[in-house]
C-alpha positions as CSV (number, residue, x, y, z in Angstrom):
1,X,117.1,92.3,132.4
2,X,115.2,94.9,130.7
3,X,115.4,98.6,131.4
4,X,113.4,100.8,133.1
5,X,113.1,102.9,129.7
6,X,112.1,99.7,128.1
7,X,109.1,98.9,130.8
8,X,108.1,102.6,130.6
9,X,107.9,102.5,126.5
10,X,105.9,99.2,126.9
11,X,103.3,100.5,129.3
12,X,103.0,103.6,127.1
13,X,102.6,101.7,123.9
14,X,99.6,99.7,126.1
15,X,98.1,102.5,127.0
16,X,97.8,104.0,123.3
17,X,96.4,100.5,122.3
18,X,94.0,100.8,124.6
19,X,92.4,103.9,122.6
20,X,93.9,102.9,118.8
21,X,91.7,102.7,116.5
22,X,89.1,105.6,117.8
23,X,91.1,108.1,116.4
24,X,92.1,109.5,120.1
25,X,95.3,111.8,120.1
26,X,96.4,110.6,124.3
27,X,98.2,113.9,125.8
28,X,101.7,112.8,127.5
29,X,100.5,113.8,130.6
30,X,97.5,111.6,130.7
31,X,99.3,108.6,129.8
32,X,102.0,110.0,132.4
33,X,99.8,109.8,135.2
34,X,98.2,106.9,134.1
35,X,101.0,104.8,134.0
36,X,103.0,106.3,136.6
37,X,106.2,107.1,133.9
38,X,108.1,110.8,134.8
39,X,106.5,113.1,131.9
40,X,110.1,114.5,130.7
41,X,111.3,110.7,130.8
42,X,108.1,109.9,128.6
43,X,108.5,112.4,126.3
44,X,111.7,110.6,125.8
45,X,110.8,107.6,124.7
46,X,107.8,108.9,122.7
47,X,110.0,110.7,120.6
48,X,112.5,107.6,120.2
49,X,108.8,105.3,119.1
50,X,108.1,107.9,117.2
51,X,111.4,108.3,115.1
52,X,111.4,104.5,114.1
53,X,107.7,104.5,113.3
54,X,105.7,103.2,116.1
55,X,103.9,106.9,116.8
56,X,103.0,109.6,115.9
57,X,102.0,113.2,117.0
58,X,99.6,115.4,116.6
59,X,99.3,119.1,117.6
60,X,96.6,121.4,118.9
61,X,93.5,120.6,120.4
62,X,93.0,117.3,119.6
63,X,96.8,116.8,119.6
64,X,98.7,113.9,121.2
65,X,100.2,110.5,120.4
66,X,98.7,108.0,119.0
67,X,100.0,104.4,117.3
68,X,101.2,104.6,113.9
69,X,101.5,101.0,113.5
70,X,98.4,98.4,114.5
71,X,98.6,96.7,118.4
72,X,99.2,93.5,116.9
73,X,102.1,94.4,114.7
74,X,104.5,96.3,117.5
75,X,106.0,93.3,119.1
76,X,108.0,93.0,122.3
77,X,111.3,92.5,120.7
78,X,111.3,95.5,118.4
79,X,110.1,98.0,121.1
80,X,112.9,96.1,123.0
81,X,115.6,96.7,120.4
82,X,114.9,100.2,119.5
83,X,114.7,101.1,123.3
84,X,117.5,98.9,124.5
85,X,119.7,97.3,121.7
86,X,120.5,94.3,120.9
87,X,118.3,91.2,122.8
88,X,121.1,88.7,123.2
89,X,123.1,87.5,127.0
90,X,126.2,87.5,125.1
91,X,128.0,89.7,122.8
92,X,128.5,86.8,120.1
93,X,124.9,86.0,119.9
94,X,124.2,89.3,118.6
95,X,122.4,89.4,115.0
96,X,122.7,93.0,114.7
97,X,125.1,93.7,116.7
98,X,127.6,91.0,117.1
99,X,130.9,90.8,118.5
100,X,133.3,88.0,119.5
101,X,133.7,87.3,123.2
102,X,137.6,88.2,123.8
103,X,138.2,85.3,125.9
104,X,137.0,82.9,123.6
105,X,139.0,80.7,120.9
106,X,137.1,78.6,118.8
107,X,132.7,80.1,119.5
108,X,132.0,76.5,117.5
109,X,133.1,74.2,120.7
110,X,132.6,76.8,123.2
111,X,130.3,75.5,125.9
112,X,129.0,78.7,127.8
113,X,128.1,79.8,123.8
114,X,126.0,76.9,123.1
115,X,123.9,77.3,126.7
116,X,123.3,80.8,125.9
117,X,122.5,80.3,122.1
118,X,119.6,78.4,123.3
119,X,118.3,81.0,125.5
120,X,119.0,83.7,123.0
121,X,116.5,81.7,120.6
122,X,113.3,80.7,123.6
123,X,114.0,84.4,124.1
124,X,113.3,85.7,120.6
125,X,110.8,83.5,119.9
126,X,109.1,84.7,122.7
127,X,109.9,88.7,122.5
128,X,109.0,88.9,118.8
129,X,105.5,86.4,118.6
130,X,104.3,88.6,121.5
131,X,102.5,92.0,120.3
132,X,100.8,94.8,122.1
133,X,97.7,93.5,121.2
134,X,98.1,90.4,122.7
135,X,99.0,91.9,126.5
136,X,95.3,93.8,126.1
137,X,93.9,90.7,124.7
138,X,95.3,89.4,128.3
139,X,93.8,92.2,130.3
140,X,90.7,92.2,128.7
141,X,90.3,88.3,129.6
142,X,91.7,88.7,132.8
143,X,88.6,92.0,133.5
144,X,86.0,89.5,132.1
145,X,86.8,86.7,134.1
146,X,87.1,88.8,137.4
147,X,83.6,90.2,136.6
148,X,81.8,86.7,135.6
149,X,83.5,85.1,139.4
């Protein structure tokens, strides 16, 4: 499960996509309200995007953040990983941050392992070949057909 820091920097990243590109600083408090995430929370996770590249700031009038890196090259799994950690159900499945279960002798033969491994993977490949861009790609379809029906 993810965390509610991880939903929150997720929704925020949408919410800059949605104005990348038109050179629009968006003030923490907009995107606050917008999105329904607690401003000091926000400003947070802003600063953690920001410090591994995904932001940046602006100050003064036209101040705000903005992204740093294109919609469709922030994917799920890296916003996931810098906001929660590692993306793996078990400890030994861990590429960056591996450690061996405790309980286990021999990871090779070990049964629960080999379940999980294969969740790890659907997992990953689904985390990092999704992008920001594709969830407003999603909305934007989703607005077009609602309008057409």
């Amino acid at each position: 499960m993810i965390s509610q820091k991880a939903k929150y920097a997720l929704r925020a990243l949408v919410a800059l996509a949605r104005t990348h590109g038109r050179d629009d600083a968006r003030l923490i408090s907009e995107i606050a309200e917008q999105q329904r995430i607690p401003k000091k929370f926000l400003e947070q996770i802003l600063l953690d995007l920001k410090h591994h590249g995904i932001v940046s700031s602006r100050r003064g009038k036209a101040g705000g953040y903005m992204l740093l890196k294109s919609p469709d090259a922030i994917t799920f799994g890296e916003v996931l990983r810098i906001i929660d950690g590692p993306v793996a159900p078990l400890p030994c499945l861990s590429h960056v941050a591996y450690r061996r279960c405790e309980d286990c002798s021999d990871e090779a033969s070990c049964e629960i392992r080999q379940v999980f491994a294969r969740v790890a993977t659907a997992t990953r490949e689904v985390l990092d070949g999704t992008t920001i861009a594709d969830c407003i790609g999603d909305a934007a379809q989703d607005e077009a057909r609602m309008l057409i029906a």
